[in-house]
N, C-alpha and C positions, 0 to 999 in steps of 0.2 A: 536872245543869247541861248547858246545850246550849251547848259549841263555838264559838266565833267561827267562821265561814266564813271559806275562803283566799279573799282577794280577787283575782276574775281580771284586775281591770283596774287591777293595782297600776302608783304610780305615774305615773298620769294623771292631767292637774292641769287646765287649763282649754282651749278650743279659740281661746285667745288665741295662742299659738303655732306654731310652724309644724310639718310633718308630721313629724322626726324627733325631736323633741320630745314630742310628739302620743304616737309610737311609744315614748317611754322608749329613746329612743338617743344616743347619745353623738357627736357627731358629730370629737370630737378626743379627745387623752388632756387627764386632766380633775389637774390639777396639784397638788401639794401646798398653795401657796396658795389655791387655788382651793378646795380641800376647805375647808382653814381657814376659810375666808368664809363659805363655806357651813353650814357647822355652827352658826359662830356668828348669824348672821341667823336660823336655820332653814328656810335655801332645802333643803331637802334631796331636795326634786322634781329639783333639777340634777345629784344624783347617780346616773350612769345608767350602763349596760353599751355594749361597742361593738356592733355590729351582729353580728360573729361570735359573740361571747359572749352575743347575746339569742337565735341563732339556735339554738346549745347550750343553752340556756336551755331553747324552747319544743320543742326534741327532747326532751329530759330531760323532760318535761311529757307530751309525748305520750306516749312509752315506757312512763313509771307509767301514765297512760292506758288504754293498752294493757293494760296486767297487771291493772286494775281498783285500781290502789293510790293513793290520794289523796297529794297532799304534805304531810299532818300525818301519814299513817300513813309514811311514808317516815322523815321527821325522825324520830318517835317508835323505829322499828325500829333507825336509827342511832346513836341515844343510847343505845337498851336501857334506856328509858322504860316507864313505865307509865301510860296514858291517865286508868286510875283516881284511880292516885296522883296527879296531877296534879289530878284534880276535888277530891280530899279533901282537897289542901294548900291549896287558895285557896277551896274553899266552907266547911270546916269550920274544920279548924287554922288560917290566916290568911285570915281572912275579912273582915278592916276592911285598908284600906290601911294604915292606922299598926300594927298587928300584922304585918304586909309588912315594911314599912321596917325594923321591929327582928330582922325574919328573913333579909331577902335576902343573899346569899353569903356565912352566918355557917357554913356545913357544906358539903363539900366534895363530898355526893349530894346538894348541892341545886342545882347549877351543872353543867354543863360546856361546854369551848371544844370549838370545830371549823374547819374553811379556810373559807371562802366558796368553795364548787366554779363559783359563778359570779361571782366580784368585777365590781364597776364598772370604769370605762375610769381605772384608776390611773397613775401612774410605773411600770415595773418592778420596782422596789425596794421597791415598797410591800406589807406582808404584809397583808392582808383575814383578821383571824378573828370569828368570834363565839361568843358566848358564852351558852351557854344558861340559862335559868332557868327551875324547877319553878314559881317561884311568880312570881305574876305581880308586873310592877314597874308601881307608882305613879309612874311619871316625867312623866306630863301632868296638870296639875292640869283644864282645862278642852276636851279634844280630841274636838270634834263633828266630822273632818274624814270623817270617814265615812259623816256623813248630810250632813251641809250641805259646799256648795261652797266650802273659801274663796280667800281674795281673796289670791292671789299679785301680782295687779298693788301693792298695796301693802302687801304682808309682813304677811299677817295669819295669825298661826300659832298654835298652840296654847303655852301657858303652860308652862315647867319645874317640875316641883316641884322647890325650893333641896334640899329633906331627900335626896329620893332623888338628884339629881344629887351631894350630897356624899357618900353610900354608896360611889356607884359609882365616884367620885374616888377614895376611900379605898382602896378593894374592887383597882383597877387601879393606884395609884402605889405601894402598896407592894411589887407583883412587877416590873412595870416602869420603874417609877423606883428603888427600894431595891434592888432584885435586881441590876438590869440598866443603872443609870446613864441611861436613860432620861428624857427631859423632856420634859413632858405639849406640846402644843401642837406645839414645832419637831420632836420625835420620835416622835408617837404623838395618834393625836385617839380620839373613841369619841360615835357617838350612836346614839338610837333613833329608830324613824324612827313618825311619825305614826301614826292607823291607817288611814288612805287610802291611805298606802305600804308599807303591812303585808302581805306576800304570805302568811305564816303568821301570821294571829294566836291562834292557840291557843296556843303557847309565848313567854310573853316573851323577848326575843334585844338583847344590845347589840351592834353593830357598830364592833369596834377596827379600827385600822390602825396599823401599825406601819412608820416608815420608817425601812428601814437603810440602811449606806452603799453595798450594791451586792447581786444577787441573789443573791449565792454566801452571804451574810451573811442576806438572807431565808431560801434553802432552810435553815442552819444555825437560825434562829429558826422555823420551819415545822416542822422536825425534835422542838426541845422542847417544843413545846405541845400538838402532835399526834401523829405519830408515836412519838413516846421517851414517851406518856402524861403529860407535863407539864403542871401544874395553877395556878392562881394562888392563892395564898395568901387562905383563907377570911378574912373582916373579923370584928373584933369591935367591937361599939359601947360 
């Protein structure tokens, strides 16, 4: 199996906008409703970093660079992944999307969470994790965003698949809604983002957010998911 390529020009949507835009920059903090909107249209090009955090971005970039280390061998070293096993879970063992579906986050070596070491231009309070997956997720039923350009001017995005998007409903309301009192939407959003927004596409990854009521309460939820090795409770279908 050959690898998706990290897209270098993730993020980049059309040159109908204007240069910080263009750049995948954030030109204000980018709001909790404003996520919300986003998510649900699929604008998720509007989801971007501030200029200091793109600038940490493409040092981190370069530095691997330097060392000769790609960003899927980075991820991969920091999970304590294996590249193989990742070929043989989605070429062989789940190798149809609907063999996927009845596998994703059922085993708890088949997932895990991490920070966003480079979040978007959020709230303060807002926690950025994601969550990794060995096998790849079927969450767009129809996503050419990677070869063909689309039409942002009138929200032409790629399709959700309902199966997978209920998994991962499932997979994430019963640690943070059951666990944690949590409610989907006003406390917490979660998407994946296209593959033209895909900076890693050889690991499927969802992108949660978690808003609490202030940062002393983030670093406290920061602390169990990653640090303390805190896990979200594998789904069963």
């Amino acid at each position: 199996m050959t690898l998706p390529k990290d897209n270098p020009n993730t993020h980049e949507v059309t040159k109908k906008f204007d240069e910080p835009i263009r750049q995948n920059i954030a030109t204000g903090v980018i709001t909790w409703d404003e996520v919300s909107g986003y998510v649900k249209t699929k604008e998720l090009y509007k989801l971007r970093r501030s200029q200091a955090e793109t600038d940490k971005y493409h040092k981190h970039k370069e530095n691997l660079k330097k060392k000769h280390i790609t960003i899927l061998q980075y991820i991969l070293d920091r999970l304590q992944w294996d590249e193989k096993e990742i070929d043989q879970l989605n070429d062989l063992k789940y190798a149809t999307d609907q063999q996927r579906l009845h596998a994703i986050f059922t085993k708890p070596e088949l997932y895990k969470n991490s920070i966003n070491d480079f979040p978007y231009y959020y709230e303060s309070n807002v926690l950025h994790l994601l969550i990794w997956s060995k096998i790849r997720l079927p969450i767009y039923l129809n996503d050419t965003t990677d070869i063909d350009m689309f039409d942002t001017k009138n929200n032409s995005f790629p399709d959700m698949n309902p199966a997978c998007k209920a998994v991962i409903d499932k997979f994430l309301g019963q640690t943070l809604h059951d666990k944690y009192g949590l409610t989907p939407e006003k406390d917490y959003l979660w998407f994946v983002n296209y593959s033209n927004l895909q900076s890693i596409k050889a690991i499927s990854h969802v992108h949660v957010l978690i808003r609490l009521k202030d940062e002393a309460e983030k670093e406290k939820m920061s602390k169990i998911f990653v640090t303390e090795g805190g896990e979200f409770k594998p789904v069963s279908h």
